[in-house]
C-alpha positions as CSV (number, residue, x, y, z in Angstrom):
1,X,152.5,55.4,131.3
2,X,155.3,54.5,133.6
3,X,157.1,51.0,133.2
4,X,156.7,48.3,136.0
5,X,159.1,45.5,136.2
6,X,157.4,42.8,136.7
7,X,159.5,40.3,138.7
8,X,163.0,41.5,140.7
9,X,165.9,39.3,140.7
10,X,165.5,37.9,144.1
11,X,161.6,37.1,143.1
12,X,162.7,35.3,139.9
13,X,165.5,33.5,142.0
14,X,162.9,32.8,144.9
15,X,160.3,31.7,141.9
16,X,162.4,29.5,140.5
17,X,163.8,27.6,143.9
18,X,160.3,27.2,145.4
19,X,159.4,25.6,141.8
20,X,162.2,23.5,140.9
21,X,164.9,23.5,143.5
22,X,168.2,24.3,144.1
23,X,168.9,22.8,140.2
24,X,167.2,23.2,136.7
25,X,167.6,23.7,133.2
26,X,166.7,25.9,130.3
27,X,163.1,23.6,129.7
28,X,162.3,24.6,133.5
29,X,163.3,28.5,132.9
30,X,160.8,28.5,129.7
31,X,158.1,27.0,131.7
32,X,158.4,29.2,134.6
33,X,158.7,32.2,132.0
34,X,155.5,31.2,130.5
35,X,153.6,30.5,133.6
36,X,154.8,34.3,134.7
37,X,154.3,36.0,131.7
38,X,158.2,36.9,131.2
39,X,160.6,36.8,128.8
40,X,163.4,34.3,128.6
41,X,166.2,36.7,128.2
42,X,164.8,38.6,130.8
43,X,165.3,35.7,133.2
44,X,168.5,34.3,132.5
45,X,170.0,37.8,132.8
46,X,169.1,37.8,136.3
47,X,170.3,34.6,137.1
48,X,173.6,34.5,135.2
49,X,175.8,34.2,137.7
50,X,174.3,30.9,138.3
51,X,175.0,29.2,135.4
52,X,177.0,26.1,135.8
53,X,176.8,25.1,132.2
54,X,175.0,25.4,128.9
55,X,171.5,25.5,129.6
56,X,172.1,24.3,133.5
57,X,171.3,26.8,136.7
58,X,172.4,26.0,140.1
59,X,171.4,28.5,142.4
60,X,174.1,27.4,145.1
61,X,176.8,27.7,143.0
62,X,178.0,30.8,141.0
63,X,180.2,31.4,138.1
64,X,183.0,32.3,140.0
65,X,182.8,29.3,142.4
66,X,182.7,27.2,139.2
67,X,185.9,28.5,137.9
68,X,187.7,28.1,141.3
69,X,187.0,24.5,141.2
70,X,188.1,24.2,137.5
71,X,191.8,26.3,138.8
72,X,192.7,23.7,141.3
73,X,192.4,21.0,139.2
74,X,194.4,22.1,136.5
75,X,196.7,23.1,139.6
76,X,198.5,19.6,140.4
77,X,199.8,20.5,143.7
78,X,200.1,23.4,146.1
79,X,203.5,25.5,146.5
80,X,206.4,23.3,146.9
81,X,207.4,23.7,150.5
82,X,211.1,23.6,152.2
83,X,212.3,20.4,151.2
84,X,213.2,18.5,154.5
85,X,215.9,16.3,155.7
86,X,213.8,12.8,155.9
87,X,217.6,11.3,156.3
88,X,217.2,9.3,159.7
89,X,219.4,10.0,162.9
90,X,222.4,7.7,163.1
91,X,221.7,5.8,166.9
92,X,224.7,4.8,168.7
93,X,223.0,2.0,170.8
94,X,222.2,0.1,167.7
95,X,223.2,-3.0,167.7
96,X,223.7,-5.1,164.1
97,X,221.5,-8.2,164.0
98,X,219.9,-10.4,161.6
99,X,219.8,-10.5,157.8
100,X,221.0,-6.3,159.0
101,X,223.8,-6.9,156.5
102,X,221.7,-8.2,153.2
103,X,218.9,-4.9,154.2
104,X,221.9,-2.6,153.8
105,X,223.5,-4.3,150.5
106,X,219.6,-3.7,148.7
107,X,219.7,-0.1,150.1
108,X,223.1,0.4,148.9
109,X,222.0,-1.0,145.3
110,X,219.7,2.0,144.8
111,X,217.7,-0.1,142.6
112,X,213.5,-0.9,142.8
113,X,213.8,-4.1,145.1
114,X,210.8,-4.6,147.3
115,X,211.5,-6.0,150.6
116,X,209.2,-8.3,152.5
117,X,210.5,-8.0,156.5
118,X,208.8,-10.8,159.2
119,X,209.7,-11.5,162.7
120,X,208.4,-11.1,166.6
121,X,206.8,-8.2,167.7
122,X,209.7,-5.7,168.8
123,X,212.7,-7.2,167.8
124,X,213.4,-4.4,165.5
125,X,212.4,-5.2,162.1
126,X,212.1,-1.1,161.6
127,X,214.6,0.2,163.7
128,X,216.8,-2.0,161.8
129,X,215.3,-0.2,158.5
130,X,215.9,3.7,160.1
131,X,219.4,2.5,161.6
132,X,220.0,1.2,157.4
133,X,219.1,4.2,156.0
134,X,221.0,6.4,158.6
135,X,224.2,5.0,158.0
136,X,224.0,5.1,154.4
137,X,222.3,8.1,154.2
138,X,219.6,7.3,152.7
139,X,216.0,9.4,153.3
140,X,213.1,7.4,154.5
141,X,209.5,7.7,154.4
142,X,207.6,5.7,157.3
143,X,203.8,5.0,157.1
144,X,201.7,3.4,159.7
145,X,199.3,0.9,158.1
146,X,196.1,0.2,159.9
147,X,193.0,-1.2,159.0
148,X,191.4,2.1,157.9
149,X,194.1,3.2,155.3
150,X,193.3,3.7,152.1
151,X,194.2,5.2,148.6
152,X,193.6,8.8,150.2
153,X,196.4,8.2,152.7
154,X,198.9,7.0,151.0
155,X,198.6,8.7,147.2
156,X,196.9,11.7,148.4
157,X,193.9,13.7,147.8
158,X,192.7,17.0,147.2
159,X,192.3,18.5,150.0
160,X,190.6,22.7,151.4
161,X,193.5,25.2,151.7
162,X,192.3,28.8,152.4
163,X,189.1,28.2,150.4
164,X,190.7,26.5,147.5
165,X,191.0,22.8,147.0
166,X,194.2,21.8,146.0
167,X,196.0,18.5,145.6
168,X,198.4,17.5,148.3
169,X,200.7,14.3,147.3
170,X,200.5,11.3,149.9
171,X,204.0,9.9,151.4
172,X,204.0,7.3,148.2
173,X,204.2,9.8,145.8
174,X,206.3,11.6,148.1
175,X,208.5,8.9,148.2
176,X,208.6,7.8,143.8
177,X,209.5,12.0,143.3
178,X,212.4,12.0,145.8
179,X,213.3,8.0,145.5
180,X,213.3,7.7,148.9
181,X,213.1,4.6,150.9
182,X,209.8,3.9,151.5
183,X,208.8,1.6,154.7
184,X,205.0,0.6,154.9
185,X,205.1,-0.5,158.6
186,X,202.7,-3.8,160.0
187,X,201.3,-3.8,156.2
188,X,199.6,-7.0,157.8
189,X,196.9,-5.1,158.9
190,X,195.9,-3.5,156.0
191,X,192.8,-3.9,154.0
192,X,191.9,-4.0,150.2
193,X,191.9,-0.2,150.2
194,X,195.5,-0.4,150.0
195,X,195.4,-2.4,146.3
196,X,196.4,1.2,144.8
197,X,200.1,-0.1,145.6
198,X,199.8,-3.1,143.5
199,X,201.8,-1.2,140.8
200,X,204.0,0.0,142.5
201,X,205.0,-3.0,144.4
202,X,205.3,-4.5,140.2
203,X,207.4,-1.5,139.8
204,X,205.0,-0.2,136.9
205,X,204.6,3.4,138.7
206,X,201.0,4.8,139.2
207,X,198.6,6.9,137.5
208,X,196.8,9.7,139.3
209,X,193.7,9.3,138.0
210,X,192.0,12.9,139.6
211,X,194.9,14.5,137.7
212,X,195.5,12.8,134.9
213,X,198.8,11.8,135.7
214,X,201.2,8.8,135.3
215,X,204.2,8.6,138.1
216,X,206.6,6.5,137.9
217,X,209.1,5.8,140.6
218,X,212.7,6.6,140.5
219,X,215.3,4.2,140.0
220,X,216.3,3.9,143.8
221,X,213.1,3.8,145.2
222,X,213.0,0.5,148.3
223,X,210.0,-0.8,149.2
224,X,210.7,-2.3,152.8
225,X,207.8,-3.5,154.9
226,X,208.2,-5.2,158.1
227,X,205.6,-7.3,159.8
228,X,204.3,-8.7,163.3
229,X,203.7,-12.4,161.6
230,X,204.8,-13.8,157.9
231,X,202.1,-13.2,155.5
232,X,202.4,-14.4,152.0
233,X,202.2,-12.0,149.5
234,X,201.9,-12.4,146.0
235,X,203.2,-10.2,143.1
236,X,204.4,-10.2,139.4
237,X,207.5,-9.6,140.6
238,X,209.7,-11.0,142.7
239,X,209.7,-10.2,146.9
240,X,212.4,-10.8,149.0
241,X,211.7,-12.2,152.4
242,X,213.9,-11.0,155.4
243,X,213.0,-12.9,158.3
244,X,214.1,-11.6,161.8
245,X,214.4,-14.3,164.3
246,X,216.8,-12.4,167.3
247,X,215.8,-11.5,170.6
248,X,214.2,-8.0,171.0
249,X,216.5,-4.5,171.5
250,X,215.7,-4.5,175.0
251,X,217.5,-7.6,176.0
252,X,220.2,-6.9,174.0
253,X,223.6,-5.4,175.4
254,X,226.4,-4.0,173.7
């Protein structure tokens, strides 16, 4: 008497999708063993590859897929890359102006001092900020606030490289590992997405929650953020207010 299988793998696979979906568990195996007059063993042999935990199938992801995601969360970030020169360009057409001289002293410090920069649009609250850094060679790390920002954009997120998700820091972690100045420009515009900063502007650090991680920031990290309008903010610590009052750049002559 020759042996028939009864059921191939693609017909148990098939079987079990057209029964219970993309997802089940062992109870839904048993059931569909019984109903098909197979064995258990028999089954989950044929759809091993598709096991996503104990007693759990998913028949779009496999094993494999599984462990890749498991690898690039225990990898915290990608391959360092070249580490670049964020040290601004020194501008000869700069022109010194408003509280220019206290900006540079907090710089100079190297210690954790946010500061809080207000004045009319274009009167260069941030050029003032590059042209600070520049000259005492400090690196800088600019980010444009708008109303969209959020916790992805400025701590970063894991993100698909070559089929593998791995974590990529955002320019405020950036900015805590190198101690670099960092300049959150019009910060009025922002929205409550951006509350992830709120210990960092107490100068507590951060945790990375997806990794597991606490940061915190390097003695000379600056927080400088200039604004269109004054906005009061409100901290534990702390904020100094600069306010520039001069005329914009572009009516200004050496």
């Amino acid at each position: 008497m020759t042996f028939q299988l009864k059921m191939t793998q693609q017909q148990v696979i098939d079987g079990l999708r057209s029964t219970f979906g993309n997802e089940f568990v062992a109870a839904d195996v048993r059931g569909f063993c019984r109903a098909n007059d197979i064995g258990y063993s028999t089954v989950t042999k044929k759809i091993q590859k598709y096991k996503v935990s104990k007693g759990k199938w998913n028949l779009q992801v496999t094993t494999k897929a599984v462990k890749n995601i498991e690898n690039s969360f225990n990898a915290p970030a990608v391959t360092p890359v070249v580490q670049q020169n964020l040290v601004p360009t020194i501008d000869d057409t700069f022109v010194k102006f408003g509280p220019f001289a206290d900006l540079k002293k907090i710089l100079q410090s190297k210690q954790f001092y946010p500061t809080f920069i207000t004045g009319l649009s274009g009167n260069g609250k941030t050029f003032s900020v590059e042209q600070a850094c520049a000259q005492l060679k400090r690196e800088l790390i600019r980010v444009n606030i708008t109303i969209e920002t959020d916790e992805d954009d400025l701590i970063g997120g894991f993100r698909l490289v070559n089929g593998e998700t791995i974590w990529h820091n955002g320019p405020v972690i950036e900015a805590l590992q190198r101690g670099a100045i960092l300049l959150l420009d019009e910060i009025d515009l922002a929205s409550n997405k951006i509350l992830c900063l709120q210990s960092i502007l107490e100068g507590n650090g951060v945790f990375l929650r997806r990794l597991e991680n606490s940061l915190n920031q390097q003695q000379d990290l600056t927080l400088s953020q200039p604004q269109i309008r004054k906005v009061k903010v409100q901290t534990t610590e702390d904020l100094l207010e600069l306010t520039c009052s001069t005329k914009p750049f572009s009516n200004v002559s050496q």
